[in-house]
N, C-alpha and C positions, 0 to 999 in steps of 0.2 A: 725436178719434174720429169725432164726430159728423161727416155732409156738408151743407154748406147752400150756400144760392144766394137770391141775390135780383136781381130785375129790375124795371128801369124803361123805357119806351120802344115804339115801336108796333107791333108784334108781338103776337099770339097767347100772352098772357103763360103762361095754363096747358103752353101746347107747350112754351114756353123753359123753364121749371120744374122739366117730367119732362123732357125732354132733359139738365139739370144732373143734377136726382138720380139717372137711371141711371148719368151716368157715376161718381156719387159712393157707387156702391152699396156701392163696397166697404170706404168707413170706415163704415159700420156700415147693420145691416140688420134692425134687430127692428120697428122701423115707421118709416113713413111719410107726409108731410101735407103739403098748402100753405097760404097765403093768398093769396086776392089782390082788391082793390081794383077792383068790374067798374066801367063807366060810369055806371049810377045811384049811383054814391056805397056803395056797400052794402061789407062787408067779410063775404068768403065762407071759412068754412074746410073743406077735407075732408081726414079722415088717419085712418089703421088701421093694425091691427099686419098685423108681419108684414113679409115683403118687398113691392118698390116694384110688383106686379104685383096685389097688392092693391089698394092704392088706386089703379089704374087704371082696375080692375075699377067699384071706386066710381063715380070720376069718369064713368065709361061709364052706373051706372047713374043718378048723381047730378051730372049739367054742372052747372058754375060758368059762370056771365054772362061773356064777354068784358071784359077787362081789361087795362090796362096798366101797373100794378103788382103785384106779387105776393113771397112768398119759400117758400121752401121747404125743407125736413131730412128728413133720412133720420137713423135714431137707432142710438147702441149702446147700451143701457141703461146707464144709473149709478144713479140715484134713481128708484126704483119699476121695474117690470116692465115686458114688452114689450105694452103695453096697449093700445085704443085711447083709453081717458082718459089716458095717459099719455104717446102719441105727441104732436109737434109741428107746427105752432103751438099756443104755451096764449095766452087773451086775457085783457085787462085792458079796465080801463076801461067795464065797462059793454058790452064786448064790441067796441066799438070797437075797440082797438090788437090786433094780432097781432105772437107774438115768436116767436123761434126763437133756439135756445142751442148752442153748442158749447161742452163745460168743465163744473166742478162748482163750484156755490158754497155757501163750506164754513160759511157763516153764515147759511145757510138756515133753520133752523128759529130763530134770533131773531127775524128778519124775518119767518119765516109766524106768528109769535106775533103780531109788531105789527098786521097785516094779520086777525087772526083775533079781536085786541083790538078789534080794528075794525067789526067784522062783515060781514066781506070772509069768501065763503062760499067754498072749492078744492075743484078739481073731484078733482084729481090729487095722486101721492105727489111729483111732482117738486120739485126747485130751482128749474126754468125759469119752472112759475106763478106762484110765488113772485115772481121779479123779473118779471113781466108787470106782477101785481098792483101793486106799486112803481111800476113803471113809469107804468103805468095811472092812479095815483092822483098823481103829479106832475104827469101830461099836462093832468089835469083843474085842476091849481089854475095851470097855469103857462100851459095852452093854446098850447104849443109842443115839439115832437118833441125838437128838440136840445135845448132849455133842460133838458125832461124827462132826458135821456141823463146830463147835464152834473151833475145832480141826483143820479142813482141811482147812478153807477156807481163812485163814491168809496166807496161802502157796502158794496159787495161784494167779501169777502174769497175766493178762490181765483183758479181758470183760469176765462176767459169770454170769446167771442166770442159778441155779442149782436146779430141784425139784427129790424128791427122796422119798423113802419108803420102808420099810421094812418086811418082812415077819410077826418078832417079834413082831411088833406094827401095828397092823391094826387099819384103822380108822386116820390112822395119815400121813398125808405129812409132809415136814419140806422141805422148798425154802431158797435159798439165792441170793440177787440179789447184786451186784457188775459191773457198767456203763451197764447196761443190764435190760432190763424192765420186769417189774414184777406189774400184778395186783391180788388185792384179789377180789371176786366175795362172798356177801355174801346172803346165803337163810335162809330159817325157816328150821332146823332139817340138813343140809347138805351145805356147806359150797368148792370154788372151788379156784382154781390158772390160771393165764393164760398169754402169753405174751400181749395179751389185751383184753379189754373188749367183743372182738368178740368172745371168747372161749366158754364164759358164759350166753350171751346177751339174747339165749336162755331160760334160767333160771332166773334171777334175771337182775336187774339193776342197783342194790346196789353195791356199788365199792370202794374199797381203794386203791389207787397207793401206793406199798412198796416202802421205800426214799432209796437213798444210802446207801451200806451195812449196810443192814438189814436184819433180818430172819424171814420169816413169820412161823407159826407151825399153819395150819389145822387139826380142830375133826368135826366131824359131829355136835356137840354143842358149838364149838367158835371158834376165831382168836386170834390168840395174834402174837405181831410181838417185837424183841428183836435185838440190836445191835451186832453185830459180837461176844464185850465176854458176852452176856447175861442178859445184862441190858434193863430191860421193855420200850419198843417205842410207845407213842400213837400216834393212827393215826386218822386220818379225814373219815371218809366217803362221799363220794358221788354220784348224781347218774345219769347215763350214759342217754345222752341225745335222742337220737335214738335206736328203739327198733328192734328187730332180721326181720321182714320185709324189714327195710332201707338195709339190707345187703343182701337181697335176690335178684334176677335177677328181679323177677315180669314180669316173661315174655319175655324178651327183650333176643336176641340172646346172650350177651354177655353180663358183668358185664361193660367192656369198652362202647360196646353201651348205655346200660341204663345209666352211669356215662354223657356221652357226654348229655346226655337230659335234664340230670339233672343239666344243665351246670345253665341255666335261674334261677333256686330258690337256688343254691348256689350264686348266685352274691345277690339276692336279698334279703338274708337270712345274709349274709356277713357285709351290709348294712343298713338292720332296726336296728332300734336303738341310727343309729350312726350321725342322721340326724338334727338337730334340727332349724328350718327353712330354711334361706339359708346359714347356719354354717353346717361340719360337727364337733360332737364333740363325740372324746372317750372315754368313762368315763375312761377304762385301763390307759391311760397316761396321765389322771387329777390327778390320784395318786401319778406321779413323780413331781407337780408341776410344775407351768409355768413359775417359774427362772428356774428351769434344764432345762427346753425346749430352755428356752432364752438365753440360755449360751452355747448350742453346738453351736459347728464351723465345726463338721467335723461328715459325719454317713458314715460307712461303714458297708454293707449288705456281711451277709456269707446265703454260702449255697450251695449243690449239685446239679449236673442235671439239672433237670425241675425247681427244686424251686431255682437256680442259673440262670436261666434266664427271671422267675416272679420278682426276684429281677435289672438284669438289666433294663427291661420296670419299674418298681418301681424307679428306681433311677432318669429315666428323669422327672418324672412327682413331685419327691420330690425338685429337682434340681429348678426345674420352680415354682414350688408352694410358698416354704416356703426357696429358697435361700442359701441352706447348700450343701458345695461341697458334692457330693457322691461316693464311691467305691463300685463296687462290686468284693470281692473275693472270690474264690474256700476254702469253709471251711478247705479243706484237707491240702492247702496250708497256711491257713493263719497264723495258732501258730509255724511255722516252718519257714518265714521270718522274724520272728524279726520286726511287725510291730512298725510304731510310732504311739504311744497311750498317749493320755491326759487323765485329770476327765473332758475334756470338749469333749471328741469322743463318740458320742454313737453306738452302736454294734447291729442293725438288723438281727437276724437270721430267717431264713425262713425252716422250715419244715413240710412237710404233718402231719408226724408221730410225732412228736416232739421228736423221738427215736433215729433219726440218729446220729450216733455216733462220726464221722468226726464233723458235727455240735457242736457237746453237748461236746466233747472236747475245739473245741474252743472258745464255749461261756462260760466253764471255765475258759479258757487261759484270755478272757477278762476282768471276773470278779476279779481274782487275779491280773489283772493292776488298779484296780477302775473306771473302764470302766462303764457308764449306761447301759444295755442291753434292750431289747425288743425283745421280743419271735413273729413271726405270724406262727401261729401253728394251724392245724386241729383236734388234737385230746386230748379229755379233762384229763386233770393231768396229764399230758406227762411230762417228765422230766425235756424237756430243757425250758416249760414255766414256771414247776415251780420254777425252777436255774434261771430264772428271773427276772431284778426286774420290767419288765411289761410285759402282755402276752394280745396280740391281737388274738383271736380266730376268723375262718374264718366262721364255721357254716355250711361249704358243705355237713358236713353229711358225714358216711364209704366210704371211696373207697379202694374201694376190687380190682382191675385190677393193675397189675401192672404197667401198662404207666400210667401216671399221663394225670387227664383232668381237672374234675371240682375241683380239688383241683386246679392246676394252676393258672383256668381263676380265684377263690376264693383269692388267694396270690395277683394277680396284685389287685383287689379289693380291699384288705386290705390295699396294699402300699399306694394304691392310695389316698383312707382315713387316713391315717398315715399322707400323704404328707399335704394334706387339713388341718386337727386339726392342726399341726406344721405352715403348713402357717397362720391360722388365732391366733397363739398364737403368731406368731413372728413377728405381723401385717406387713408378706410380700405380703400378697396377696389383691387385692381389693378386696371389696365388691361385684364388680358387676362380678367379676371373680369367687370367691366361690360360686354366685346365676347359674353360667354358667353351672359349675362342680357339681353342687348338681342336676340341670336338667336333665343333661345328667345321672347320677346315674338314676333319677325317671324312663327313658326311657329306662335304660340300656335292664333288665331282658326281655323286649319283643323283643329287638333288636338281645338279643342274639338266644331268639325263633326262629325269619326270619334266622341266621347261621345257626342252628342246620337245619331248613326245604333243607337245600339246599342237603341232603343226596342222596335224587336220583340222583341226578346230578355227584357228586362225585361217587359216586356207578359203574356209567357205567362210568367215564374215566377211573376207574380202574378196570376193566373189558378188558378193551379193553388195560392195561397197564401190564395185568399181568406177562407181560415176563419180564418187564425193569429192567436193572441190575444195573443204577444210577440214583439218583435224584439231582436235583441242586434245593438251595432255593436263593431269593435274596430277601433282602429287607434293607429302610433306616429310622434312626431314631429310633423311639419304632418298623418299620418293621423288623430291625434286629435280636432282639435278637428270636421273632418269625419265623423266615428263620431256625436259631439256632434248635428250639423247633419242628419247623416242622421235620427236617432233625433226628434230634432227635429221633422220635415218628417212623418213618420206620427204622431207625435201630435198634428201640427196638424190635418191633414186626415183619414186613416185614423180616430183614434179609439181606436189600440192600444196598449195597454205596450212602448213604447222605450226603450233606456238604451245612451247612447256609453260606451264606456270606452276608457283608455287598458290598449294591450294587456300591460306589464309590469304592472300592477295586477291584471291576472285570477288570480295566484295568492295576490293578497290578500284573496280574498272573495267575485267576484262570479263564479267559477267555481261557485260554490255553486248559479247561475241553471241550469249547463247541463244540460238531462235530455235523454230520448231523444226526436229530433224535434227540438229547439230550434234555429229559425231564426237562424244568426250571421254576419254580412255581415261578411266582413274586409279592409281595405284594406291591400296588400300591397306595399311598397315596392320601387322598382327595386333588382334584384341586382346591376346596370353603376353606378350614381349612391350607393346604399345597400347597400352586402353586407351590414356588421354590421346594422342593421337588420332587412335581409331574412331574412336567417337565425334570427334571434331570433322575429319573428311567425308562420317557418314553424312554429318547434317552439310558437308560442302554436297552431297548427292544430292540430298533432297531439293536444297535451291537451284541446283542448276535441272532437275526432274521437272518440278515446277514451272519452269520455261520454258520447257518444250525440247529438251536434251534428249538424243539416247543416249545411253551411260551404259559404256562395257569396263564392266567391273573386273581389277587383276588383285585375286584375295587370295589368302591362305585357304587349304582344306580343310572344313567342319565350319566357317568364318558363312552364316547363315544371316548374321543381321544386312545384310546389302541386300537380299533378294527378293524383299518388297518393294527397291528401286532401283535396281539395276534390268536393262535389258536383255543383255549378255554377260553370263560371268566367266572368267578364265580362271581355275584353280591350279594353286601351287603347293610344294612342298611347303611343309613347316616349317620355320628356320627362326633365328633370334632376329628380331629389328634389321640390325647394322646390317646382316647379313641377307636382307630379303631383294637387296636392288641387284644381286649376282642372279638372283630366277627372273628378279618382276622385267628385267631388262629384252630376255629371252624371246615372250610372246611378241613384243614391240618391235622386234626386229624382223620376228618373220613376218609381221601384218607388213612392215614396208618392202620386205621381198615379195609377197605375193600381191599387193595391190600394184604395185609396181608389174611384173608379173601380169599381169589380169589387163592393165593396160599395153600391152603389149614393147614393154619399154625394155632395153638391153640393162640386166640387173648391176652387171659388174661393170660394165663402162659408161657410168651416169654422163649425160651432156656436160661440160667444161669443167669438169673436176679430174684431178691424176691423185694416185694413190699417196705419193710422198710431195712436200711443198718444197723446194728446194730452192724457192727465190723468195727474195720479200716484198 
C-alpha cells in the first residue's frame, strides 16, 4: 500500500525524496515524511499528515541540511490514524536509526510489550515504531545496520518491507523485504530503493526486483543483496520499460483522464506480438508446452476489484473459445475454501500491480497444490509473475489513478488472447472463428478511440446528474460483469450508492430499487451478434420505464429499437458480442470521472483507497 523510497549518492537528497514520493502518491496518501542523513552526521526527520503537499509546506518552512542519504513514505494508514505521530519515518535508537515500513506486523503488540518492559517510551499507535524500537535496540548492542536487520527481521510475523538508516553509517541503507515489494533502482555514483520503479524512474531505469526475504544493502558505489542470515543473493537486472514522462499527467486534467485515453494503445500495445496471421500465439505459454495446455480441464481465474471482473468477461470468452469450464474467484476467498485442485487446473491470476497481496498469497496457495499458474499482470518483475510459472504482461504502461481503466480494458485483452492461443492449441476453435476474433483485435484500438470521443456527451449528463445519490447498472452476458465495473468506478471516486446487476435478475428483487427518477445505465447488446439477448434487456427497459426509471441507454450505432424508451442514448462502434464490453466500459468510466468531477471530489486520490493492496 504504503510508497517508499530511499536514496544514496550525490545529489540533493531531499529533492530525490519528494520527487520519489510524488510519484508514489498514489499508494497511499494520509501522510507523509523523510529522513535523511545531512553532512554534519545528524539524522533529520520531517513528516505530517495528510497529502505530500504538506510536508512541503513544512520543508519550506522547516530545511533539512543538505544530505546524501535519506528515505522516505508516503502512508495508507493501517495501525493508528492519519497522524503526524503516526506518519513515517518512526526512530529508534536513541533517535539515531530512521525506519520506514510498507506491510503490517501482526506481532506487534508482543513486541511493543517487550519494548515497553523495557522502558522504551512510543511516541505512536503504529507497528512501524515498534520495529524501529527492535530495531534500534539491536543496532545498539551489535553496532551494525545489517547485523541489526539480520537480528530482527526473523521476529516478525506478517507483510514487511522495511528500509532504514543510520546516523553511524552514512551512505548506507539496508531494506528487507518479506510478501512486500521492493525494487532496487540502480545509477552511476548513487544508487536508490523503492516500492516501485516509479520512485526512481526519474533517475535511472536500470532495475532489480529484491525476491523474497531478501536484504538489499545500498552505498553510493554498489548493491548487494543477501538472504535473511546473510548469505550472498544474485540478482538480475532489468530495465524498466516506460520512462518518467509515461507517469506524468501531460497535461490532461487528471491522471484517470489521461489513463482513460490512453485506453486505444493499451489494447493495441497488449496485442502486438501476439498475432501471427490469423492465429493468435503467445510465446509466454509456448513455454508451458502444448500437452500442459491439452491436458487442462478446469481454469479458475483469482483476483480483486477491477481485475476480478476483467476476469469474469475473460472467462466467457475463454469458455467459448477454447472449451475449458471456467471459475472466477474472489483471491481473498479462494485459499480459505478448501478449493478442489488437480495437476490438471490451471490458476489465472489477474493483477495491475502484480503486488496484490490477497492475490500473491493465493497464487502461492496454488503452487503448493501443483497447480500450473499464469500471471496477467502490468508491471514488470512484479512478484506474483515472477512466482509464476507463465506471466502474460499487458503492456498498458503506469497507471497512477487509483480506479483502474486502461489496465482493465488491458486484462480483458489479455484474457481474451489467452482464450484464442488455448483454443487454437486445443484445436477447439475454427479456423474461420480465430480469422473473426483476430479482425476484430486489428479494429479494436480505433473502436476504442470512437468510446473514449464520446466524453462530451457524458460530461453534461453528469452535469446535470450532480446531486444523484444512486445509480443502478444492468447488464447481460459479458454486459454484466461491466454493470459490476461501472457501479464500481462511482463508488470508488463519486462516493455514491452503485449496484451492477445482471439484467435477468431484476425480476428477482432489485426492481424493488426502481422509483421515479432512478438513474439506470443499461448496456445493451448488439441486435446483428446478440438478437436473443437484445431483445430480452429491451423488455428489461420497458419494466424498469414503467416505474418511473431514467434509462440511459449504451447501444451499438444504427441499434434504434431502444429509443422509444430510453432517455439518453450513448452510441458505440460496432463490434462482435464478446467484444462490446472493451467500448461499453469506456462511457462508464468517464460518467464516474466527471460526476465525481462535478462534485468537487479529488479524481485520483479517492478517500481511503491506494492504488496497489499490499496487505491482507
Amino acid at each position: 500500500m504504503c510508497g517508499i523510497v530511499g536514496y544514496v549518492g550525490p545529489n540533493d537528497t531531499v529533492d530525490v525524496l519528494i520527487n520519489g514520493l510524488r510519484r508514489l502518491e498514489y499508494r497511499g496518501y494520509d501522510s507523509a515524511g523523510i529522513a535523511v542523513v545531512d553532512e554534519a552526521g545528524d539524522l533529520t526527520v520531517r513528516k505530517r499528515s495528510g497529502k505530500l503537499a504538506r510536508l512541503e509546506e513544512l520543508l519550506s518552512e522547516s530545511p533539512v541540511g543538505e544530505g546524501h542519504t535519506g528515505i522516505g513514505h508516503t502512508r495508507w494508514a493501517t495501525h493508528g490514524g492519519p497522524t503526524d505521530a503516526n506518519a513515517h519515518p518512526h526512530l529508534g535508537d536513541n533517535g539515531k536509526l530512521a525506519l520506514i515500513h510498507n506491510g503490517i506486523v501482526e506481532n506487534f503488540a508482543e513486541l511493543r510489550a517487550e519494548l515497553e518492559a523495557a522502558g522504551v517510551t512510543l511516541e505512536s499507535e503504529t507497528d512501524t515504531e515498534v520495529v524501529a524500537g527492535i530495531l534500534g535496540r539491536e543496532f545498539a548492542r551489535l553496532g551494525d545496520l545489517e547485523a541489526a536487520f539480520r537480528a530482527v527481521v526473523p521476529r516478525l510475523h506478517g507483510t514487511f518491507t522495511l528500509l532504514a538508516t543510520h546516523r553511524d553509517e552514512p551512505g548506507k541503507i539496508v531494506a528487507a523485504r518479506h510478501h512486500s515489494p521492493l525494487v532496487v533502482g540502480l545509477g552511476d555514483g548513487e544508487n536508490f530503493l523503492g516500492s516501485d520503479v516509479a520512485a526512481f524512474v526519474s533517475f535511472t531505469r536500470r532495475a532489480v526486483a529484491v525476491n523474497e526475504d531478501n536484504i538489499a544493502i545500498i552505498t553510493p558505489d554498489g548493491v548487494r543483496v543477501t538472504d535473511f542470515a546473510g548469505a550472498p543473493v544474485e540478482y538480475r537486472e532489468f530495465e524498466v520499460e516506460w520512462d518518467a514522462e509515461a507517469a506524468d499527467k501531460g497535461g490532461w486534467s487528471s491522471f484517470m483522464a489521461k489513463e482513460i485515453n490512453e485506453q486505444p494503445e493499451a489494447v493495441a500495445n497488449t496485442v502486438r506480438g501476439r498475432i501471427e496471421g490469423d492465429h493468435v500465439v503467445i510465446p509466454e505459454l509456448e513455454a508451458l508446452g502444448d500437452d500442459v495446455l491439452r491436458g487442462i480441464d478446469r481454469i479458475i481465474i483469482i483476483a480483486c476489484g477491477t481485475a476480478s471482473y476483467a476476469g469474469q468477461v475473460g472467462a466467457y470468452a475463454i469458455e467459448q473459445w477454447a472449451r475449458i469450464p471456467v471459475e472466477v474467484q474472489l483471491s481473498h476467498e479462494f485459499r480459505y475454501r478448501d478449493p478442489v485442485l488437480s495437476d490438471r487446473t490451471m490458476v489465472i491470476s489477474v493483477s495491475q500491480s502484480g503486488e496484490t497481496m490477497d492475490t500473491l498469497m493465493a497464487v502461492k496457495y496454488a503452487i503448493e497444490r501443483g497447480v500450473k499458474t499464469v500471471s496477467v499482470c502490468n508491471t514488470q518483475s512484479a512478484t506474483i509473475p515472477r512466482e509464476s510459472d507463465a506471466a502474460v504482461y499487458t503492456h498498458a504502461g503506469p497507471e497512477v489513478a487509483v480506479a483502474s481503466t486502461k489496465a482493465f480494458i488491458a486484462q480483458i485483452t489479455a484474457l481474451y488472447l489467452i482464450g484464442l492461443h488455448l483454443g487454437r492449441v486445443r484445436e477447439t476453435l475454427a479456423p474461420e472463428d480465430s480469422a473473426a476474433a483476430v479482425a476484430q483485435f486489428e479494429t479494436l484500438p480505433e473502436k476504442v478511440r470512437e468510446a473514449v470521443e464520446t466524453h462530451d456527451q457524458i460530461a453534461q449528463l453528469a452535469h446535470w446528474m450532480a446531486d444523484t445519490r444512486s445509480v443502478l447498472f444492468l447488464g447481460r452476458h459479458v454486459g454484466y460483469p461491466i454493470a459490476l465495473e461501472g457501479a464500481l468506478k462511482l463508488k470508488e471516486i463519486a462516493y455514491i450508492h452503485a449496484e451492477g446487476f445482471a439484467a435477468g435478475e431484476l425480476k428477482h428483487g432489485p426492481i424493488a430499487l426502481i422509483d421515479h427518477g432512478q438513474p439506470v445505465f443499461v448496456l445493451v447488446p448488439s441486435p446483428r451478434t446478440a438478437p436473443l439477448m437484445h431483445s430480452k434487456i429491451v423488455s428489461n427497459i420497458q419494466e424498469i420505464r414503467a416505474r418511473g426509471a431514467r434509462v440511459i441507454a449504451v447501444v451499438e450505432k444504427g441499434d434504434t429499437s431502444v429509443l422509444p424508451y430510453a432517455d439518453d442514448v450513448i452510441r458505440l462502434p460496432l463490434a462482435d458480442a464478446l467484444f462490446e464490453p472493451l467500448l461499453q466500459v469506456v462511457p462508464l468510466q468517464w460518467f464516474a470521472l466527471e460526476l465525481s468531477t462535478a462534485k468537487g471530489l479529488d479524481v485520483d486520490q479517492p478517500r481511503n483507497l491506494a492504488k496497489s493492496v499490499t496487505v491482507e
